[in-house]
C-alpha positions as CSV (number, residue, x, y, z in Angstrom):
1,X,25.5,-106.3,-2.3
2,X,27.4,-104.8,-5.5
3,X,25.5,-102.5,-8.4
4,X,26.5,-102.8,-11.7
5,X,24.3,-100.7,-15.2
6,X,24.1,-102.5,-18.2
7,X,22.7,-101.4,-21.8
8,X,22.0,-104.4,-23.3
9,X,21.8,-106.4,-20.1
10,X,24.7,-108.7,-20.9
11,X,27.9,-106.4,-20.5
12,X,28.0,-104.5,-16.8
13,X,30.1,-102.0,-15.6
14,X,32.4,-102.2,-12.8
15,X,30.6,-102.6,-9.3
16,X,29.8,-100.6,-6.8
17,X,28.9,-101.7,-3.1
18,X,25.5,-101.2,-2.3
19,X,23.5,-101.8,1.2
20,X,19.9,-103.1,1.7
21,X,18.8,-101.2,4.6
22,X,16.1,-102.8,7.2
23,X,12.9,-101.2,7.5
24,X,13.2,-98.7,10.1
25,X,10.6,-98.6,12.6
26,X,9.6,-96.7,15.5
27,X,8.8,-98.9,18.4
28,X,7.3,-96.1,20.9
29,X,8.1,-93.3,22.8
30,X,8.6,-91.7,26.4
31,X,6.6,-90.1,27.5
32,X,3.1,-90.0,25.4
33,X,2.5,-86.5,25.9
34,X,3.6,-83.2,27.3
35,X,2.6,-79.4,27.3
36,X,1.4,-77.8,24.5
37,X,4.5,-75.0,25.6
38,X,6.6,-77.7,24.0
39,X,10.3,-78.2,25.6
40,X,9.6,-82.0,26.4
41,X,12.3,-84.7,26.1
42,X,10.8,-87.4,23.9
43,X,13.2,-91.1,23.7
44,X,11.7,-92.6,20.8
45,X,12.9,-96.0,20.6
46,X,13.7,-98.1,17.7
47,X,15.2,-100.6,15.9
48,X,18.7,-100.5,15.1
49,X,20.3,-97.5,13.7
50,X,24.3,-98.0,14.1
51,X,25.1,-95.9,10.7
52,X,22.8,-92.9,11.1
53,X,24.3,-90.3,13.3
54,X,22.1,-87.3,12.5
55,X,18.0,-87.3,12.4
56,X,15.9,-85.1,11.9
57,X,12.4,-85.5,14.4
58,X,8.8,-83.9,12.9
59,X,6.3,-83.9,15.0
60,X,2.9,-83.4,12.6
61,X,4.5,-80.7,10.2
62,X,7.3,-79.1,12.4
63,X,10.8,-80.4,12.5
64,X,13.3,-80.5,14.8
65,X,16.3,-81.8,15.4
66,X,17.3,-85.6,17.0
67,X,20.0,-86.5,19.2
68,X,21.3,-90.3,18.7
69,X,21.6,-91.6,22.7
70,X,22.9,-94.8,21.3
71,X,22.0,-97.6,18.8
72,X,18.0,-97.9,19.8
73,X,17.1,-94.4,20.8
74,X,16.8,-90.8,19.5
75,X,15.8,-87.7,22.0
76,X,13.7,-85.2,20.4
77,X,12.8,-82.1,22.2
78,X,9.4,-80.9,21.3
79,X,8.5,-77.9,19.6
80,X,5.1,-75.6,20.7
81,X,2.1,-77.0,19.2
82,X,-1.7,-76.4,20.1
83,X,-3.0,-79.1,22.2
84,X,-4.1,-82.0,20.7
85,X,-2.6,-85.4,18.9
86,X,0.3,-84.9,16.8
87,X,2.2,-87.9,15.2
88,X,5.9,-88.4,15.8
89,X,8.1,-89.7,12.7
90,X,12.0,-89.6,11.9
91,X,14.1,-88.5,9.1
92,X,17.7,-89.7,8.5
93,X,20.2,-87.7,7.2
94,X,20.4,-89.0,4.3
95,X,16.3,-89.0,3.3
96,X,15.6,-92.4,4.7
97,X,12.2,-92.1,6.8
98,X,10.4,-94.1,9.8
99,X,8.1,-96.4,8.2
100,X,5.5,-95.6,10.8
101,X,4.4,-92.8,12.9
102,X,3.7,-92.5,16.8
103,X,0.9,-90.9,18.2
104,X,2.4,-87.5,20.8
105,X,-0.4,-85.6,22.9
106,X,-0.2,-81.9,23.5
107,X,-2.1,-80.9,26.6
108,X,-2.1,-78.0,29.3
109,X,0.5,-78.0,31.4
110,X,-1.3,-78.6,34.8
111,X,-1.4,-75.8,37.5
112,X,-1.8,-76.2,41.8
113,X,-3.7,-73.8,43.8
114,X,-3.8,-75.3,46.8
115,X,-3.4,-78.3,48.8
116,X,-4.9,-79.2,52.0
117,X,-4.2,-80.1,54.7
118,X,-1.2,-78.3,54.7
119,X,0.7,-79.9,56.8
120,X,0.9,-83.4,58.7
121,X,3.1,-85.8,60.6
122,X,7.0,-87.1,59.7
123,X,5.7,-90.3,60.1
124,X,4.1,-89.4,56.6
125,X,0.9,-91.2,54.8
126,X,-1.5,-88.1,55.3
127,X,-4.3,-88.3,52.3
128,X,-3.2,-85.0,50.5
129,X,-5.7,-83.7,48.3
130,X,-4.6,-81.2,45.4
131,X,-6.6,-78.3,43.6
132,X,-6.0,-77.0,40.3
133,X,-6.2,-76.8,36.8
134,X,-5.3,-79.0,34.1
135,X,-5.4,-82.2,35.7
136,X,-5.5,-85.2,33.2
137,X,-7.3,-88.9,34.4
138,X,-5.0,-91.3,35.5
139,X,-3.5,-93.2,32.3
140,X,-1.1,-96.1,32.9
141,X,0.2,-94.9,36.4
142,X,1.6,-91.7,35.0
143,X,0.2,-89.2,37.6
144,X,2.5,-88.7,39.9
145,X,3.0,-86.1,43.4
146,X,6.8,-85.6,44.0
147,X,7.9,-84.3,47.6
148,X,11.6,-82.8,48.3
149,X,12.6,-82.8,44.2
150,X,13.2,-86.5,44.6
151,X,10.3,-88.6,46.8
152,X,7.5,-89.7,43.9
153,X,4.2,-90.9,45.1
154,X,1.3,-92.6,42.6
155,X,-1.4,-90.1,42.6
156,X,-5.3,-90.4,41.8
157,X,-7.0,-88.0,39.4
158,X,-10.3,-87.5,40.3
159,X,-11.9,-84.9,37.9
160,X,-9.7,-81.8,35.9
161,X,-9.4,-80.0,39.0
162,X,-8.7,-82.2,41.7
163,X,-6.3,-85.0,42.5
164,X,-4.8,-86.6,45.5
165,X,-1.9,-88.8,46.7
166,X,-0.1,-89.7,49.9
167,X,2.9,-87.9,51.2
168,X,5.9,-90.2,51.8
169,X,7.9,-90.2,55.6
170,X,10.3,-87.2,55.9
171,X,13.3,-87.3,58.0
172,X,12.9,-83.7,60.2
173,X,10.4,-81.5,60.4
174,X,10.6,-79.6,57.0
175,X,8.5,-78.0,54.9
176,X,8.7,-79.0,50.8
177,X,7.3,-77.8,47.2
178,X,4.6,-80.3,46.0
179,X,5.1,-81.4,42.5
180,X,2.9,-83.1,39.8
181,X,3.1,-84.8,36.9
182,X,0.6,-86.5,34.1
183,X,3.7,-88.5,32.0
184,X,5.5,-89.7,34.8
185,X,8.8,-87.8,33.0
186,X,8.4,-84.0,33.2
187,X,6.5,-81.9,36.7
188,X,5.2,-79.0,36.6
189,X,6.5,-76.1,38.8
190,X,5.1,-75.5,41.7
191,X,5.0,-72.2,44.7
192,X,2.9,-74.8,47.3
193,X,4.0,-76.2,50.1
194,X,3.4,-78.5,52.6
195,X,4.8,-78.7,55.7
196,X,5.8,-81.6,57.5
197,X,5.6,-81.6,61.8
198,X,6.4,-83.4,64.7
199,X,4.5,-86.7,65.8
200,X,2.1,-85.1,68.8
201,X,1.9,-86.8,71.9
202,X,-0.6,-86.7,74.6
203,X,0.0,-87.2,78.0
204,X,-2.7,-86.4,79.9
205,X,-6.4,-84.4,80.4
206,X,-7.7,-82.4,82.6
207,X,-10.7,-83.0,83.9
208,X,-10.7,-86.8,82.6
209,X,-14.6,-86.9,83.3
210,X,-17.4,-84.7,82.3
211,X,-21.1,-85.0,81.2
212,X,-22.4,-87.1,78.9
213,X,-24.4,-83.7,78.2
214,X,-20.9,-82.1,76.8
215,X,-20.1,-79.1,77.2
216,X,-16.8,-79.8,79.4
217,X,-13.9,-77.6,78.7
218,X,-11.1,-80.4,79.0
219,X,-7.5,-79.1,79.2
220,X,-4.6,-81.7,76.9
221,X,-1.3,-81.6,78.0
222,X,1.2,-83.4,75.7
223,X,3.5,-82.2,73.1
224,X,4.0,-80.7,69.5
225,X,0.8,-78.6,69.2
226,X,0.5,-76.2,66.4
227,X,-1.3,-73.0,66.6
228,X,-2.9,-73.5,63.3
229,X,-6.7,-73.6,61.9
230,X,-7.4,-77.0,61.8
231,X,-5.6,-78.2,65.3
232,X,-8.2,-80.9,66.6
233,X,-9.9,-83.4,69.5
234,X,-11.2,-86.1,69.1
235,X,-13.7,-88.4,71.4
236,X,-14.1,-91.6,70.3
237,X,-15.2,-91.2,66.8
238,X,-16.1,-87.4,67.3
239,X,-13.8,-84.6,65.7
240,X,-14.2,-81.4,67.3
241,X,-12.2,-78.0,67.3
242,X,-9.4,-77.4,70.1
243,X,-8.0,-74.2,71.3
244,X,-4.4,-73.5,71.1
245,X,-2.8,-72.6,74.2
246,X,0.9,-73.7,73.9
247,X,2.8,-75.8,72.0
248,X,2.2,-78.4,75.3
249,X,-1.3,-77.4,75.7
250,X,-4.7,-77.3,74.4
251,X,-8.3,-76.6,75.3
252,X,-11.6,-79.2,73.8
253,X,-15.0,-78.7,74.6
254,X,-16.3,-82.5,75.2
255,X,-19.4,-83.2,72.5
256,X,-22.1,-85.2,73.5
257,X,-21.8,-89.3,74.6
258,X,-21.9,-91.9,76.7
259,X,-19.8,-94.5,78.3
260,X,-16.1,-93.4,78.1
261,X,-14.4,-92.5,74.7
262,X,-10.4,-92.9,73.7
263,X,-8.9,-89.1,73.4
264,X,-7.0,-88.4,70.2
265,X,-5.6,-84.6,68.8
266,X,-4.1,-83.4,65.2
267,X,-2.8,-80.8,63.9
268,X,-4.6,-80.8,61.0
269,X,-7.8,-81.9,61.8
270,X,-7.2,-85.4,59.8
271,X,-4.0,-87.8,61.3
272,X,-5.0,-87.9,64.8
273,X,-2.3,-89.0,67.7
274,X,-2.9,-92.2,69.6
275,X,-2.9,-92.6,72.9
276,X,-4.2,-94.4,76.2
277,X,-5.7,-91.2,77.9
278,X,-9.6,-91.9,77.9
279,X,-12.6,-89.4,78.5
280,X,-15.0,-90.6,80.9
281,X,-18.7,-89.7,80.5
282,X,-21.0,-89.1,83.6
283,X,-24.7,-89.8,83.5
284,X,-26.6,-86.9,84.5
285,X,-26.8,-86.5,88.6
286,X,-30.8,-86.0,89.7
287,X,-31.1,-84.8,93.2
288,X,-33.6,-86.0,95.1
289,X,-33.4,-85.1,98.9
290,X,-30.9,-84.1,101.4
291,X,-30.7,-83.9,105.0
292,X,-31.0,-81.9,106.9
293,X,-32.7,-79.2,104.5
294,X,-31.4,-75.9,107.0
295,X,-28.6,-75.1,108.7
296,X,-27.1,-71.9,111.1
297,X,-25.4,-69.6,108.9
298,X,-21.8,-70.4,110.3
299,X,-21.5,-73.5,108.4
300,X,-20.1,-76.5,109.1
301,X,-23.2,-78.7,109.2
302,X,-22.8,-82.7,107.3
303,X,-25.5,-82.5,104.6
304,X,-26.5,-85.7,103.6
305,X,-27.8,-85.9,99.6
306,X,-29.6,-88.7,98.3
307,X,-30.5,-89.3,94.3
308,X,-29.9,-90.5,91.0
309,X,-26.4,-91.3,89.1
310,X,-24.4,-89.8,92.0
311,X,-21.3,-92.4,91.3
312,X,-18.3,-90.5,92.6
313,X,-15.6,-89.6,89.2
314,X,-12.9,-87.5,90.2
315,X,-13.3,-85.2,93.2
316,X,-17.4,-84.5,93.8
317,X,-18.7,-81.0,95.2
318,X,-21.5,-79.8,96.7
319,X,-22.6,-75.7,95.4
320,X,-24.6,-73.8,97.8
């Protein structure tokens, strides 16, 4: 368009050109909020700006400056704020301002503790669970674990100090910082770590029988056992502590059952091994008689012993 001034609306001066500018309006941003701390990278995206090259960002009362990133988006880092909702709105150079305003959340930047277990197969998909503080409930997918600086997991916020999330498969056995996020965009530093270990294997037991009383010390031979707190047997569908001998041995005490029971270990005490080696469960023997009842004190004499549940498993023995 072209300006002209009149006084007497009928003679106009020479023209000038002038431009009718399009509302300009902020369609959202990335990410919704970060830590009160500030130093987030916000994208606020909008409609276009092709002859603006210098903004200026304010986030509540606090300015700062904006970065063009091309004809749709501005990056504006954010300043320190107390926690809480701020809105977001952009100034041109030249005075021109955002029609609207975009809600930005300041919250605590979250903190880990601890994570358990603390370690777990290559094969990956071990339930992690995370202790902390800060955690934030799970808002559009944005909680996120992240394993090796680049492997991101969706995580599950459960209340403001505990989360969890699935590690992914790692390539070696390695041991990583764990990493968590609540705006899928910035993580917060981390000191844990979380080991991950070879698959175990388990070859055989020794004894493969015992009483369905427990109590039998059961020797595991196989492969890839830690000596660590949490190293594990299982029976069946019953977990019990093991005893680290090697890293190709280990020591159970059977629980009670009956009938015979599939034999499983882990490292830590949660992704158990599979494996074809069973446990075999022995009713209680009841003696009954035997014959003769004496013998010379030389030996040698065939006792015969008649009773209850006296199936022969393994090698049977007689105590005198």
């Amino acid at each position: 368009a072209a300006l002209a001034i009149s006084n007497n609306q009928r003679i106009f001066s020479e023209t000038i050109p002038f431009t009718f500018l399009s509302p300009f309006h902020l369609d959202h941003i990335y990410p919704t909020r970060g830590p009160y701390e500030g130093g987030s990278n916000v994208i606020i995206r909008t409609n276009r700006i092709a002859i603006w090259h210098e903004f200026v960002c304010r986030f509540d009362s606090t300015e700062v400056i904006g970065t063009k990133l091309n004809e749709t988006a501005i990056l504006c880092v954010s300043p320190r704020h107390s926690t809480g909702m701020v809105n977001i709105s952009v100034v041109t150079s030249t005075g021109y301002e955002s029609i609207n305003s975009i809600l930005f959340e300041y919250v605590e930047a979250p903190r880990i503790i601890s994570v358990l277990p603390k370690c777990g197969p290559v094969s990956g998909n071990t339930r992690l669970t995370i202790k902390g503080e800060g955690f934030r409930k799970n808002v559009d997918g944005e909680s996120k674990c992240r394993f090796f600086g680049t492997d991101v997991v969706p995580a599950i916020v459960h209340d403001d100090e505990t989360m969890s999330c699935r590690t992914p498969p790692a390539t070696a056995d390695i041991a990583t910082d764990v990493e968590v996020t609540f705006n899928n965009f910035e993580y917060a530093p981390s000191t844990i770590l979380y080991s991950f270990h070879k698959e175990l294997e388990i070859d055989a037991c020794v004894p493969n029988v015992g009483s369905e009383y427990g109590g039998t010390a059961v020797i595991v031979s196989g492969s890839n056992f830690l000596n660590i707190e949490n190293i594990s047997c299982k029976f069946g569908a019953i977990v019990v502590k093991a005893e680290w001998i090697s890293m190709f041995l280990i020591r159970c005490i059977s629980p009670q059952q009956i009938g015979s029971a599939r034999l499983a270990v882990s490292n830590n005490g949660i992704d158990f091994s599979s494996s074809n080696v069973e446990f075999t469960y022995q009713p209680r023997m009841i003696l009954e008689s035997l014959s003769p009842t004496s013998a010379t004190t030389l030996g040698g004499t065939l006792v015969s012993v008649s009773g209850t549940n006296l199936r022969s498993y393994g090698h049977p023995t007689c105590h005198f």
